[in-house]
py3Dmol code that shows the C-alpha trace and the ligand (Angstrom):
import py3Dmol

protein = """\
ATOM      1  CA  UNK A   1      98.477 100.950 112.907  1.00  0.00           C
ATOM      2  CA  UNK A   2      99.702 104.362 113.791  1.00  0.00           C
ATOM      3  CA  UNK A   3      99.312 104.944 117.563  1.00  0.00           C
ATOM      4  CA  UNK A   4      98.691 108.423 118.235  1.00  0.00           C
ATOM      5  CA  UNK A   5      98.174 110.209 122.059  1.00  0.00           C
ATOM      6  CA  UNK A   6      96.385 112.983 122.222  1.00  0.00           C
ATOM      7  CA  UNK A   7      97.332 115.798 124.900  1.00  0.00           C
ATOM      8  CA  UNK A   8      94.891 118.322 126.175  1.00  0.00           C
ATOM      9  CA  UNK A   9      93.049 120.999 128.884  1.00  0.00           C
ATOM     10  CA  UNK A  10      89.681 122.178 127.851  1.00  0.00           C
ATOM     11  CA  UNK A  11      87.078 121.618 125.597  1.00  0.00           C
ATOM     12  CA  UNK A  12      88.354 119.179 123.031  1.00  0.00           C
ATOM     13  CA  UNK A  13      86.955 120.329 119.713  1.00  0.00           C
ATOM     14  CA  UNK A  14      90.300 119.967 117.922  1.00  0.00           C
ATOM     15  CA  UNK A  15      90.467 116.081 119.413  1.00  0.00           C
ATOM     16  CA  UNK A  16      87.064 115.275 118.170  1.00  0.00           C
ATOM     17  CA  UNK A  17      87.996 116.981 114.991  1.00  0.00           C
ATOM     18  CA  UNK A  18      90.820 113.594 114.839  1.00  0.00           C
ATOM     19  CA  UNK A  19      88.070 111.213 116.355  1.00  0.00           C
ATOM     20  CA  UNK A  20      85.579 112.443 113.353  1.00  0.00           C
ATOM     21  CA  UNK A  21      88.715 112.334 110.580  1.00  0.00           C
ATOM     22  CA  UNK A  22      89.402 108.780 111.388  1.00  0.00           C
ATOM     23  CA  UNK A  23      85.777 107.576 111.938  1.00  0.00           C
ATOM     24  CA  UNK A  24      85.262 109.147 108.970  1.00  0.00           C
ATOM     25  CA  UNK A  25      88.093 107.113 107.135  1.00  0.00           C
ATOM     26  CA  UNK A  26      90.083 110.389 106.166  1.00  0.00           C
ATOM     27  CA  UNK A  27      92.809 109.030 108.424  1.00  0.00           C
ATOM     28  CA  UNK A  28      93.466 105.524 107.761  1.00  0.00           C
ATOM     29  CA  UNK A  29      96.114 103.143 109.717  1.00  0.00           C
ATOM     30  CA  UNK A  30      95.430 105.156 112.738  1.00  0.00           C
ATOM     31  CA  UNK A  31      93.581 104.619 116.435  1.00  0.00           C
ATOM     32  CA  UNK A  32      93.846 107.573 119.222  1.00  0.00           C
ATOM     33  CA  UNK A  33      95.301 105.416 121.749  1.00  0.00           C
ATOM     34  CA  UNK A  34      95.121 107.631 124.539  1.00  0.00           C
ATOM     35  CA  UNK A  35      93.636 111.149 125.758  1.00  0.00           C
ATOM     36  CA  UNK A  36      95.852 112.641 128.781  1.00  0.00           C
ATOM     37  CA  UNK A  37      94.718 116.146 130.348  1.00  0.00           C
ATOM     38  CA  UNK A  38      96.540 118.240 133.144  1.00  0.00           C
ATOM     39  CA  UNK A  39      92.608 119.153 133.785  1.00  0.00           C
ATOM     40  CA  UNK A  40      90.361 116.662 135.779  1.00  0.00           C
ATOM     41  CA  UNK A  41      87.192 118.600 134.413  1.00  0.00           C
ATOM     42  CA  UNK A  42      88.185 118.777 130.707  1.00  0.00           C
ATOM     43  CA  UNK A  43      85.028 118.260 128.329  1.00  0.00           C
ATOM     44  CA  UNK A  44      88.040 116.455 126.078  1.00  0.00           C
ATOM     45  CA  UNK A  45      88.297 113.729 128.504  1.00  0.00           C
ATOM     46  CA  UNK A  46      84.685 113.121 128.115  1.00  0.00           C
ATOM     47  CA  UNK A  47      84.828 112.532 124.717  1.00  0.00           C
ATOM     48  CA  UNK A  48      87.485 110.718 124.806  1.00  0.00           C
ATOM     49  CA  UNK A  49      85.167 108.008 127.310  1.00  0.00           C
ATOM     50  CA  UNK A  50      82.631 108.553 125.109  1.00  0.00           C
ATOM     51  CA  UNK A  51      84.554 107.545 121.972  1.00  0.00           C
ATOM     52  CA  UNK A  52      85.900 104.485 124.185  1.00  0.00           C
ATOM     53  CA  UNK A  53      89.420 105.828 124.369  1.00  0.00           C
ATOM     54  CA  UNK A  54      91.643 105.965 127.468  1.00  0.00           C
ATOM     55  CA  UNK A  55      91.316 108.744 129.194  1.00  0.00           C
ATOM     56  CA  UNK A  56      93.865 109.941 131.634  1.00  0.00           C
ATOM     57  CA  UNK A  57      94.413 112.619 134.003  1.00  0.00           C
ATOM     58  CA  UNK A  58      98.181 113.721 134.948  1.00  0.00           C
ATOM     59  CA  UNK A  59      98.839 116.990 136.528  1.00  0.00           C
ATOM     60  CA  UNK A  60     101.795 118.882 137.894  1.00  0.00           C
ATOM     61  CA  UNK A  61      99.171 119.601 140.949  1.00  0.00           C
ATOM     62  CA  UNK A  62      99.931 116.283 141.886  1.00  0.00           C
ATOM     63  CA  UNK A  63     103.621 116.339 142.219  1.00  0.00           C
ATOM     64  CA  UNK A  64     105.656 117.888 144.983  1.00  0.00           C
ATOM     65  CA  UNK A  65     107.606 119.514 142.137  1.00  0.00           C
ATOM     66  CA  UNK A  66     108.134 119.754 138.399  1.00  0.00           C
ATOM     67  CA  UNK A  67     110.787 117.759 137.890  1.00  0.00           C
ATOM     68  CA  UNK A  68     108.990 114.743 139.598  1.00  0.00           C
ATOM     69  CA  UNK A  69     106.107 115.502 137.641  1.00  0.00           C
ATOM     70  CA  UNK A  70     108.444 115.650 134.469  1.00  0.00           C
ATOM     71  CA  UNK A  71     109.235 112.575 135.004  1.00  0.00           C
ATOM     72  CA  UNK A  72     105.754 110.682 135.493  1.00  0.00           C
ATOM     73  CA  UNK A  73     104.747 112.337 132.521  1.00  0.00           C
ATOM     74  CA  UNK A  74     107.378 110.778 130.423  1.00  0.00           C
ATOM     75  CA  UNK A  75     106.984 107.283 132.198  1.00  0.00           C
ATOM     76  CA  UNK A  76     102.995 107.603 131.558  1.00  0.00           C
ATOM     77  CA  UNK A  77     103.558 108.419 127.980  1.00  0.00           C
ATOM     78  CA  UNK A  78     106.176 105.716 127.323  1.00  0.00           C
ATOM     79  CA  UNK A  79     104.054 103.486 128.389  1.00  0.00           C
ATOM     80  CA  UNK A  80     101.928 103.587 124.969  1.00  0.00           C
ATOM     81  CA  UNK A  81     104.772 103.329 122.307  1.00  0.00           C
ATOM     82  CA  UNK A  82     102.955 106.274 120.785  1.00  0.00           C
ATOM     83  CA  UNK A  83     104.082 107.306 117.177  1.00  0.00           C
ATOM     84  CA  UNK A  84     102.773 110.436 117.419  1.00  0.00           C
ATOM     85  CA  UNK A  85     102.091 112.755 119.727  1.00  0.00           C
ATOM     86  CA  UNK A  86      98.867 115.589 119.390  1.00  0.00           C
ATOM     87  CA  UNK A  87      99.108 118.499 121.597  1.00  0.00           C
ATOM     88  CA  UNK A  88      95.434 119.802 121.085  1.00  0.00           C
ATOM     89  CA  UNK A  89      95.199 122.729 123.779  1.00  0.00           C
ATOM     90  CA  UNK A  90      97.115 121.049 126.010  1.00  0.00           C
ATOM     91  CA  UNK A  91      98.090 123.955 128.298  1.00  0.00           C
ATOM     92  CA  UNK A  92     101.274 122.330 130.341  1.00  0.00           C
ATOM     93  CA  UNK A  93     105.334 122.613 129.316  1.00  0.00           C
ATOM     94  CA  UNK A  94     106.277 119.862 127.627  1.00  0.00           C
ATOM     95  CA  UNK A  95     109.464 118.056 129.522  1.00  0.00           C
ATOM     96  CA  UNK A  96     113.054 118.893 127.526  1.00  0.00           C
ATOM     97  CA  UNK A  97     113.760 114.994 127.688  1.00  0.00           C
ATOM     98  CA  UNK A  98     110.322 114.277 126.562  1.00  0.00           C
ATOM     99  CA  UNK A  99     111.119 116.482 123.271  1.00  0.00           C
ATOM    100  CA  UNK A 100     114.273 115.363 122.998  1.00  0.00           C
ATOM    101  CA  UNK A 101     112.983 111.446 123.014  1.00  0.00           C
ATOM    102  CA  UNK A 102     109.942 112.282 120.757  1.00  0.00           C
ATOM    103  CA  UNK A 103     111.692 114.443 118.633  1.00  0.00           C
ATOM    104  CA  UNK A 104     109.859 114.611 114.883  1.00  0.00           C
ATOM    105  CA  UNK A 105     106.860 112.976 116.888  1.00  0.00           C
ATOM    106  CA  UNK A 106     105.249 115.729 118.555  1.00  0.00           C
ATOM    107  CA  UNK A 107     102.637 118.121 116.974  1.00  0.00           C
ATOM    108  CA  UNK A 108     101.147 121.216 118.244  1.00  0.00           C
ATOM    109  CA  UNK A 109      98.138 123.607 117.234  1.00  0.00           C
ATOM    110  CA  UNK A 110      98.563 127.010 117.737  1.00  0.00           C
ATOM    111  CA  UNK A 111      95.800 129.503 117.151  1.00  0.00           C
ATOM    112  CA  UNK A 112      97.705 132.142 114.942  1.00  0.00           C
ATOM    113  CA  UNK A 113     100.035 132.783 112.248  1.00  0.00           C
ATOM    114  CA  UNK A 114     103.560 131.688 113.872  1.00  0.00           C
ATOM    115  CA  UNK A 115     105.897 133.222 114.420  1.00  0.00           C
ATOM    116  CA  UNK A 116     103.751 135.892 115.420  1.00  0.00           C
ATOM    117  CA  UNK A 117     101.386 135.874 118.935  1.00  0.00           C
ATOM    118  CA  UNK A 118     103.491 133.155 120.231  1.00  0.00           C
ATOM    119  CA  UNK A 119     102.161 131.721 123.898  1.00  0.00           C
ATOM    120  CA  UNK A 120      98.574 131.842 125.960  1.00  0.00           C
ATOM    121  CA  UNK A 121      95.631 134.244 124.101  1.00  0.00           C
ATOM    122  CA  UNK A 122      97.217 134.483 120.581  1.00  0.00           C
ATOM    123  CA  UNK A 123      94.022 135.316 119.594  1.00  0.00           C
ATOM    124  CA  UNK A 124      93.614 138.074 121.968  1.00  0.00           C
ATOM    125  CA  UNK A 125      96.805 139.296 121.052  1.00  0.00           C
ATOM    126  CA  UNK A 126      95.968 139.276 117.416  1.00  0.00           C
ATOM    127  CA  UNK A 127      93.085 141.096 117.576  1.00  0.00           C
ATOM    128  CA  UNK A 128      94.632 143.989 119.999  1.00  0.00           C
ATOM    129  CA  UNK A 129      97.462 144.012 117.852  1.00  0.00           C
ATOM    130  CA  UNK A 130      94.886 145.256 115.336  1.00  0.00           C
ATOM    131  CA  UNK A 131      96.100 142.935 112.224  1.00  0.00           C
ATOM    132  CA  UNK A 132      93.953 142.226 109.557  1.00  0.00           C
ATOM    133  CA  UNK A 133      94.417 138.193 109.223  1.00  0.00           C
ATOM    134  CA  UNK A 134      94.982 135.845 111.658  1.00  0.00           C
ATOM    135  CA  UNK A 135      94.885 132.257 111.506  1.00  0.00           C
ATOM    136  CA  UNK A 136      96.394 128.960 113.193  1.00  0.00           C
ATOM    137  CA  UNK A 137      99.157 127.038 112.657  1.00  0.00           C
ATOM    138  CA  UNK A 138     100.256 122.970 113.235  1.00  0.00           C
ATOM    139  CA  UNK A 139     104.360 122.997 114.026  1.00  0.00           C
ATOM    140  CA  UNK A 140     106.650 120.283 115.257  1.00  0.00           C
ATOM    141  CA  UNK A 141     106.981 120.813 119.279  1.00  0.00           C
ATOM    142  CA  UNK A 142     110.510 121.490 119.586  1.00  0.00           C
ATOM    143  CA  UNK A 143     112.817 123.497 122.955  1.00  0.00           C
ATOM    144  CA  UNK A 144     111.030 126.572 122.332  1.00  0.00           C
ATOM    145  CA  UNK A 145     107.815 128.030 122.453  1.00  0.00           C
ATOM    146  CA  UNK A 146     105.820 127.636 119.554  1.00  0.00           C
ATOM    147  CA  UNK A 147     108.829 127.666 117.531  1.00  0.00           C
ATOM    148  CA  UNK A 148     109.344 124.363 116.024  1.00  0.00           C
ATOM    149  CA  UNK A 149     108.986 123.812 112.175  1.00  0.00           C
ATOM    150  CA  UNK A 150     105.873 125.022 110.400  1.00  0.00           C
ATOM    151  CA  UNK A 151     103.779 122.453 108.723  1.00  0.00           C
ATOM    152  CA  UNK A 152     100.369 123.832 107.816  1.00  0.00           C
ATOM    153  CA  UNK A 153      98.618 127.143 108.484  1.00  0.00           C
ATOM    154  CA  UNK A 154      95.412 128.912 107.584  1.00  0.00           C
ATOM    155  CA  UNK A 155      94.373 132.209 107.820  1.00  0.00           C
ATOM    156  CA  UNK A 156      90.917 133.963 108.260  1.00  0.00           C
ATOM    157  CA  UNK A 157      90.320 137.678 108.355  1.00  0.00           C
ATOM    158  CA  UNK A 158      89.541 139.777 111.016  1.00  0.00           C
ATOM    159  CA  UNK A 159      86.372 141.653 110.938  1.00  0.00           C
ATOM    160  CA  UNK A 160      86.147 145.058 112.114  1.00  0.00           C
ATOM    161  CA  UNK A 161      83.259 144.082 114.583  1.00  0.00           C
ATOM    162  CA  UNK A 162      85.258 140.842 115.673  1.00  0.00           C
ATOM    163  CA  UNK A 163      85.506 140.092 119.350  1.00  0.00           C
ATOM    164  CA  UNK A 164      87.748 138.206 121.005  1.00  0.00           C
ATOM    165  CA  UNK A 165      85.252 135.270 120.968  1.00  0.00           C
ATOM    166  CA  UNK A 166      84.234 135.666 117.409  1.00  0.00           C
ATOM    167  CA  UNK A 167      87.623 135.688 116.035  1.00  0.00           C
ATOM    168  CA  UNK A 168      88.772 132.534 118.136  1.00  0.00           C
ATOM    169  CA  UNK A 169      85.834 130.925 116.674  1.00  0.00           C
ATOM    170  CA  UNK A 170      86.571 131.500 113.506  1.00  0.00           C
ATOM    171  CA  UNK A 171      90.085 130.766 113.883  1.00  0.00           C
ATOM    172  CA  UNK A 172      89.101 127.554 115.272  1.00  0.00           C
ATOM    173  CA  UNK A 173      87.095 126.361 112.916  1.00  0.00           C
ATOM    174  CA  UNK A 174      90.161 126.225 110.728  1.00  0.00           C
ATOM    175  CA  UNK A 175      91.933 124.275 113.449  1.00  0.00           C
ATOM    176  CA  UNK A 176      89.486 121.373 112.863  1.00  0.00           C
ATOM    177  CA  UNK A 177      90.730 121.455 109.111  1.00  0.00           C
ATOM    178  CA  UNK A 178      94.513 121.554 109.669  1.00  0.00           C
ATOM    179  CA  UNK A 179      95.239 119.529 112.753  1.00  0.00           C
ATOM    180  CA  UNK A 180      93.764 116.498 111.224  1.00  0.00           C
ATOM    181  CA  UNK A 181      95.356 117.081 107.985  1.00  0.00           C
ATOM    182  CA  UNK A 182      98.398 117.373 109.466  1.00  0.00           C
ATOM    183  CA  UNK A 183      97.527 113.593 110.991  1.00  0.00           C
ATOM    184  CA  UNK A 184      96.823 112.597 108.043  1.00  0.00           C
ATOM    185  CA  UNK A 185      99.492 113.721 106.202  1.00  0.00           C
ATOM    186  CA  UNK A 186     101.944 111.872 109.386  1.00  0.00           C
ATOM    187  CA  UNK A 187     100.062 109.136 108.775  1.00  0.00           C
ATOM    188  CA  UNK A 188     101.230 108.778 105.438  1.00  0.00           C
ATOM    189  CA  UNK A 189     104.490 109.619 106.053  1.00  0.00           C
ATOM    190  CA  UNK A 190     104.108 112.055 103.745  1.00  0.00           C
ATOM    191  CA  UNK A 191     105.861 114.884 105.676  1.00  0.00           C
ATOM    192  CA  UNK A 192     110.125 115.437 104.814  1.00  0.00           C
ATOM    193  CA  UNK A 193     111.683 118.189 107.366  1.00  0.00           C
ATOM    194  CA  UNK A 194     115.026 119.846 106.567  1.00  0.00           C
ATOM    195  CA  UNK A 195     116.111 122.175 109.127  1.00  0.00           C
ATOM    196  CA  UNK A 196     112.980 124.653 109.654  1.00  0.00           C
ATOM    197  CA  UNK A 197     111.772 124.061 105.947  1.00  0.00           C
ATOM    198  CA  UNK A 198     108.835 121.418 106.019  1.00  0.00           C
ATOM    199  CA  UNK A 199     107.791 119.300 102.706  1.00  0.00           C
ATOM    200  CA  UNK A 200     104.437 117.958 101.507  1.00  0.00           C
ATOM    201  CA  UNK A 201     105.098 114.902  99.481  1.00  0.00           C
ATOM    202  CA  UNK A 202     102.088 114.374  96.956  1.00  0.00           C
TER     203      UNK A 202
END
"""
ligand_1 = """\
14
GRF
C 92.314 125.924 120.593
O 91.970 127.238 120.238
C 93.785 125.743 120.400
O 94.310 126.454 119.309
C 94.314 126.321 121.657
O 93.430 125.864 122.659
C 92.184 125.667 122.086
C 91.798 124.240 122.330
O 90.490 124.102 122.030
N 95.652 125.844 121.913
P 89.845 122.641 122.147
O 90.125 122.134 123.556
O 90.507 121.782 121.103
O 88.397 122.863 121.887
"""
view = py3Dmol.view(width=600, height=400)
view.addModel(protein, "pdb")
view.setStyle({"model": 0}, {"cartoon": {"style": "trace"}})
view.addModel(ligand_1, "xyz")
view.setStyle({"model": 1}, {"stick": {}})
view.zoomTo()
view.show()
């Protein structure tokens, strides 16, 4: 049984997206193990109660600095022998020893085409940009930001009349296609990285 932990700050439509794959038995051999927010009032925690998952709430708020909180972070994560690691709008810095000892294991959603709009409002910056497709992406979580190998995209267009809120919702609902794909695809170890260059075994 694959255990995955799922990280994350708002809403959680991208972790119920995994809670519906593997109810849904597109993801087999797998159980969310845990949900872990920096955000005491994120909706994702709720559904994570509601789905009968632990829920957990670890903030850098909490700590008298970031290395202390680094640290409790890694200790509360090691403490599920996770395989897998979901960052699903999970809005804190992932510690350098924590990528270092999950390296390979962490995933991370990023809503637009990497390498471009890298960081906070990619959508935003997409549409002000003024390009004509934008999209999401699912990349391995390595030292940088959004930088780490590519797995999966998608791209939508973007409409003339788009706002800011009707291109992140389009965008998004292509996030609930990839990102548990992507778990999926983990799952059944059906992913082969070389260097940046990511493989899809059949
Ligand atoms: C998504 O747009 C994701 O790409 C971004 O944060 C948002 C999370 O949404 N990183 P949700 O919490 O999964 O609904």
């Amino acid at each position: 049984m694959l255990r995955v932990g799922v990280m994350v700050s708002g809403g959680g439509t991208n972790l119920q997206a995994i809670l519906d794959a593997v109810d849904a038995g597109k993801i087999t051999d797998t159980e969310i193990t845990v949900v872990i927010s920096n955000n005491p009032g994120a909706y994702a925690l709720e559904r994570a109660k509601k789905h009968g998952i632990e829920a957990l709430c670890i903030s850098p708020k909490d700590y008298e600095n970031r290395d202390a909180f680094n640290e409790a972070f890694l200790n509360k994560i090691d403490e599920y022998h996770l395989d897998l690691i979901v960052l699903a709008g999970f809005l804190v810095k992932i510690p350098a020893a924590m990528i270092e000892k999950y390296e390979g294991k962490i995933i991370n959603i990023h809503p637009a085409l990497l390498p471009a709009f890298t960081g906070l409002d990619a959508q935003g910056q997409a549409l002000n940009y003024g390009v004509k497709i934008a999209g999401c992406t699912v990349h391995f979580v390595d030292a940088g930001m959004d930088t780490g190998p590519i797995i999966m995209q998608a791209a939508v267009p973007v409409l003339d009349e788009d706002t800011h809120d009707t291109l992140a919702a389009r965008i998004l609902v292509q996030e609930h296609t990839i990102l548990p794909e992507v778990v999926k695809l983990w799952a059944e170890d059906r992913l082969t990285v070389n260097g940046r260059k990511v493989k899809i075994r059949k």
